[in-house]
C-alpha positions in Angstrom: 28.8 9.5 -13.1 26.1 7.9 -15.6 23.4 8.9 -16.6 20.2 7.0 -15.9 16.7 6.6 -17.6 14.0 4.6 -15.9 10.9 3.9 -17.4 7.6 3.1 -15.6 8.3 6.1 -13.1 5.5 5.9 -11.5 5.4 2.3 -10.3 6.5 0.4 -6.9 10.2 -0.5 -7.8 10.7 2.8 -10.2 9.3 5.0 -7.0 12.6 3.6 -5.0 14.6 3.7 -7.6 14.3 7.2 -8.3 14.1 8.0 -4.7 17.6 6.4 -4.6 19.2 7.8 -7.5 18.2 11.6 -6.7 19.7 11.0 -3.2 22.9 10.0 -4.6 22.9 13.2 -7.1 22.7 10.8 -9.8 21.9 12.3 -13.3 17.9 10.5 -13.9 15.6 11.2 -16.1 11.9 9.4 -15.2 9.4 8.7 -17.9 6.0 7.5 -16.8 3.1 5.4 -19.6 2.3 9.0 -20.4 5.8 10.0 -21.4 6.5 7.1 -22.8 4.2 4.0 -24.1 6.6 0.6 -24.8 4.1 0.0 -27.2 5.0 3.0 -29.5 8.5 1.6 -31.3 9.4 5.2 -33.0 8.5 7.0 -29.9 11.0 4.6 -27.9 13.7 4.9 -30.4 13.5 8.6 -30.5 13.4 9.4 -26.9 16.2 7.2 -26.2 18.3 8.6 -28.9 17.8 12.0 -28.0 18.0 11.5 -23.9 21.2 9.2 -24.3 21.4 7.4 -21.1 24.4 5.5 -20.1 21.8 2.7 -18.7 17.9 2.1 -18.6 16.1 0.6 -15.9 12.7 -0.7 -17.3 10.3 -0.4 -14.8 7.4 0.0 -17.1 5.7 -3.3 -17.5 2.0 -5.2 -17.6 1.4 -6.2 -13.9 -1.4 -7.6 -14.3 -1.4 -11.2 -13.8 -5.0 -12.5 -14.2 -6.0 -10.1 -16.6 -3.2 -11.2 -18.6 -5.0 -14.7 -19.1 -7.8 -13.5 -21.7 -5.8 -10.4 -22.5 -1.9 -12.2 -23.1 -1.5 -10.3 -26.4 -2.1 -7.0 -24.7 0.0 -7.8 -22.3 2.6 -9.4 -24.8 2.9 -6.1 -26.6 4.5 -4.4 -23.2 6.3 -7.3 -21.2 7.9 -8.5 -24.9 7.4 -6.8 -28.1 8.0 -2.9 -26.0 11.0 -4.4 -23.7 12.6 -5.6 -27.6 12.0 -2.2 -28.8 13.8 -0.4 -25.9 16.5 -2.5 -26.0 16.9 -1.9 -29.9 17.2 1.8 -29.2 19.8 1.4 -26.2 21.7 -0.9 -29.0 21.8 2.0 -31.1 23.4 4.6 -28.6 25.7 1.7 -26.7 23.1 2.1 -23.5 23.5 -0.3 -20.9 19.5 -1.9 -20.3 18.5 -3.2 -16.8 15.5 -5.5 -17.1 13.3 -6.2 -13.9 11.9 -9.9 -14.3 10.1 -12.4 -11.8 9.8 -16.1 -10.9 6.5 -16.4 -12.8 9.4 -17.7 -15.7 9.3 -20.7 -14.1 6.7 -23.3 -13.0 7.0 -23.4 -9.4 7.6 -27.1 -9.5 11.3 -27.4 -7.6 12.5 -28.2 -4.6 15.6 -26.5 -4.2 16.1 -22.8 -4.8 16.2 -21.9 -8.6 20.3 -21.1 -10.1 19.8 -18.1 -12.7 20.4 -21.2 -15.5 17.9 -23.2 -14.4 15.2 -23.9 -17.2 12.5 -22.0 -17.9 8.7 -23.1 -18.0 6.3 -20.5 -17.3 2.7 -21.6 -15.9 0.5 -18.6 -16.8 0.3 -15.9 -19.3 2.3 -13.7 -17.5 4.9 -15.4 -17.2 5.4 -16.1 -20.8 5.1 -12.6 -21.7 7.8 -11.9 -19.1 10.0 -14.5 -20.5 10.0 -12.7 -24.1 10.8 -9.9 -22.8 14.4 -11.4 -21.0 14.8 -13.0 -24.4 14.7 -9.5 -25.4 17.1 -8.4 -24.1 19.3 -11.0 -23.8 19.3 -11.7 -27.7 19.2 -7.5 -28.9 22.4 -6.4 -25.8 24.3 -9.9 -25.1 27.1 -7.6 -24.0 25.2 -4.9 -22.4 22.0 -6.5 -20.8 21.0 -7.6 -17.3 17.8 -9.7 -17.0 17.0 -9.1 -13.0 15.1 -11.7 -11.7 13.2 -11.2 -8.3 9.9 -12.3 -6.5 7.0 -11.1 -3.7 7.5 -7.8 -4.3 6.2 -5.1 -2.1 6.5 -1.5 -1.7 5.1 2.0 -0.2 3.0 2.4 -3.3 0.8 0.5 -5.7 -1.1 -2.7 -5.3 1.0 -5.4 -3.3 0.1 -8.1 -0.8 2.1 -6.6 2.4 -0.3 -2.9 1.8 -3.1 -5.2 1.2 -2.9 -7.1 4.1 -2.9 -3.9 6.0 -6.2 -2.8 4.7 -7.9 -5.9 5.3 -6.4 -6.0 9.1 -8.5 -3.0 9.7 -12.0 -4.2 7.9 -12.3 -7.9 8.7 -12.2 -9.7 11.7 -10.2 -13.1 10.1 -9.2 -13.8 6.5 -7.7 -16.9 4.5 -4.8 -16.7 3.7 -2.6 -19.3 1.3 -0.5 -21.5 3.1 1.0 -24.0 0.0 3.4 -21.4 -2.2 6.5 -20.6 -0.7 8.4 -17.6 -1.8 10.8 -15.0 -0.6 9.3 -11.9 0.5 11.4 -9.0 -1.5 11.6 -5.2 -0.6 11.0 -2.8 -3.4 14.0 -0.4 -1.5 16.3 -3.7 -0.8 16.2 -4.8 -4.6 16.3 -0.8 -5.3 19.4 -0.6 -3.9 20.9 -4.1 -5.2 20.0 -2.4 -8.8 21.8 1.2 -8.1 24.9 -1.2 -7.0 24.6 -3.3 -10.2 24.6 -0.2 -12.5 27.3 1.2 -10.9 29.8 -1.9 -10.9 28.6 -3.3 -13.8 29.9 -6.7 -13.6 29.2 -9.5 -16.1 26.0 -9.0 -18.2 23.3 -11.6 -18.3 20.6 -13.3 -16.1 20.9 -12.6 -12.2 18.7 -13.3 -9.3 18.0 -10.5 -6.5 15.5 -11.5 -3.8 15.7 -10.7 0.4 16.9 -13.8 1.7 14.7 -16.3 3.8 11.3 -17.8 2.8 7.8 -18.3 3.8 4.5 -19.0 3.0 1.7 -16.2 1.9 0.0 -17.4 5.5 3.7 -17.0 7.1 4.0 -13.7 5.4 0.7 -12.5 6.8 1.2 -13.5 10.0 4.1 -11.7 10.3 2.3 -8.4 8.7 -0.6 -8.6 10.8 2.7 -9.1 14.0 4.0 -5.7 13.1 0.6 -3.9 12.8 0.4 -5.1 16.6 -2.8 -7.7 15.6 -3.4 -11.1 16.1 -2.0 -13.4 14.0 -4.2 -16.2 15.2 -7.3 -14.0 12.8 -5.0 -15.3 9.8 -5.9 -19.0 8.6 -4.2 -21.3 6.3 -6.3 -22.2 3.1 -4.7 -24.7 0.1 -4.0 -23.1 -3.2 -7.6 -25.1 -4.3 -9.1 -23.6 -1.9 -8.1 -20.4 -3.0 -8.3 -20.4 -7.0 -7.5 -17.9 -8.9 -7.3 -17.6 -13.4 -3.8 -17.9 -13.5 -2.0 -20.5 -11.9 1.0 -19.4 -9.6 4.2 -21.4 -8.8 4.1 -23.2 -5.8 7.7 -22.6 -5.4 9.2 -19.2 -5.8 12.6 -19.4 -4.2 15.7 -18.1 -6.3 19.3 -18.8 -5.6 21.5 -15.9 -5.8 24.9 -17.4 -6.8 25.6 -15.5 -9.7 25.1 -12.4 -7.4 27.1 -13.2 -5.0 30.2 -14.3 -7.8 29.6 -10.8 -9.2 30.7 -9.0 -5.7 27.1 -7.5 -5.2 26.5 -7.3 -1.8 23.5 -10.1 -0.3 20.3 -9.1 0.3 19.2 -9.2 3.8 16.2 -11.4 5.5 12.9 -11.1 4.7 12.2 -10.1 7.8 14.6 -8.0 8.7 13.3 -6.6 5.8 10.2 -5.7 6.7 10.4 -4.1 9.8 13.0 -1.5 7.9 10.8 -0.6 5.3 8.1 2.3 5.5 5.5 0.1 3.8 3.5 -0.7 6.9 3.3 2.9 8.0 2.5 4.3 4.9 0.3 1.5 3.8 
């Protein structure tokens, strides 16, 4: 049995994770920003060498998308410069290192779903800061780190679109809602799940993709929310990404293949609606 370390405890993915892990009588140690700041490279090095985890889920990360337009150095110094120090200190006790990434790595511009080799070319800040961290880790454990690349996230807790759209349901009458990105929806439990199964099989290291399968748009998306809450999707309406701008530019297309997930035995993820309806997020949200 291994023993696990996941970082960023109190976030969306790390909340499933944990739940997860504890379920399964895994052995887990979670550190939250207050345990443990990526920023701090003595404090990372030390922790690690005194916890010695088996493998290290990196949860902990800058989230923030616009902010990280003015602010990309700030936000730099976590997604990058932290994620390269943690990965020195699993280096240095032979730790496996799990690194959550996100489609913001590329521009959004294809037509096709995007193969885990597909080039790179981030659009916004965030997305550049998120690519130096999977060169991180890629570069620091070539034989002992997993870049995990997924997309619409959404869970129980913390800020995401599916609890948002569940607030707003209640307060206005009709909203606008994106219609022109396309994306695959992705449970924070579902890709919880796929990254308990990864650890434990530990199959080839490198770049993989783990989204639910399917896609939509945003408007899709919230018509299907505001379905489940028992409302009337005809309150959402389709607006163009122009009409809808925000700092940071976001890829119009978000879809990931999953062949390298597949050729590494690790079960599929389900539909993105299928999805949905399983998950607690709706009730809780």
């Amino acid at each position: 049995m291994s023993r696990w370390l996941v970082t960023g405890a109190s976030g969306m993915l790390a909340t499933e994770l944990l739940g997860r892990l504890r379920a399964a009588g895994e052995p887990v140690l979670a550190l939250s920003r207050d345990d443990l700041d990526l920023r701090d490279g003595p404090a990372v090095r030390h922790l690690v060498s005194a916890c010695r985890p088996d493998i290290v889920v990196n949860c902990a990360a800058w989230t923030g998308v616009d902010d990280a337009e003015t602010r990309e150095a700030e936000a730099l110094a976590v997604n990058g410069h932290g994620v390269r120090a943690l990965a020195e200190a699993c280096e240095r006790i032979g730790a496996r290192m799990i690194q959550p990434s996100t489609d913001y790595v590329f521009d959004g511009t294809a037509l096709n779903p995007y193969p885990e080799d597909a080039p790179t070319c981030p659009a916004n800040a965030y997305g550049r800061t998120k690519l130096a961290g999977e060169h991180a880790v890629l570069e620091v454990l070539p034989d002992s780190g997993y870049v995990v690349r997924t997309a619409w996230l959404y869970g129980a807790t913390g800020k995401n679109f599916v609890r948002t759209m569940a607030a707003i349901e209640r307060s206005r009458p009709v909203l606008d809602v994106v219609d022109d990105q396309i994306g695959p929806p992705t449970w924070a439990g579902d890709l919880a799940d796929g990254i308990v199964e990864l650890g434990r099989t530990e199959p080839p290291p490198g770049i993989y993709h783990a989204t639910n399968s399917g896609q939509t748009s945003w408007y899709g998306f919230a018509r299907e929310i505001f379905e489940l809450l028992g409302a009337d999707p005809g309150r959402v309406t389709p607006v163009s990404t122009k009409e809808f701008a925000r700092p940071a530019p976001r890829p119009a297309y978000s879809v990931l293949g999953h062949e390298r997930w597949g050729r590494a035995g690790l079960p599929p993820m389900r539909d993105w609606r299928e999805a949905l309806r399983a998950s607690d997020v709706l009730v809780s949200g």
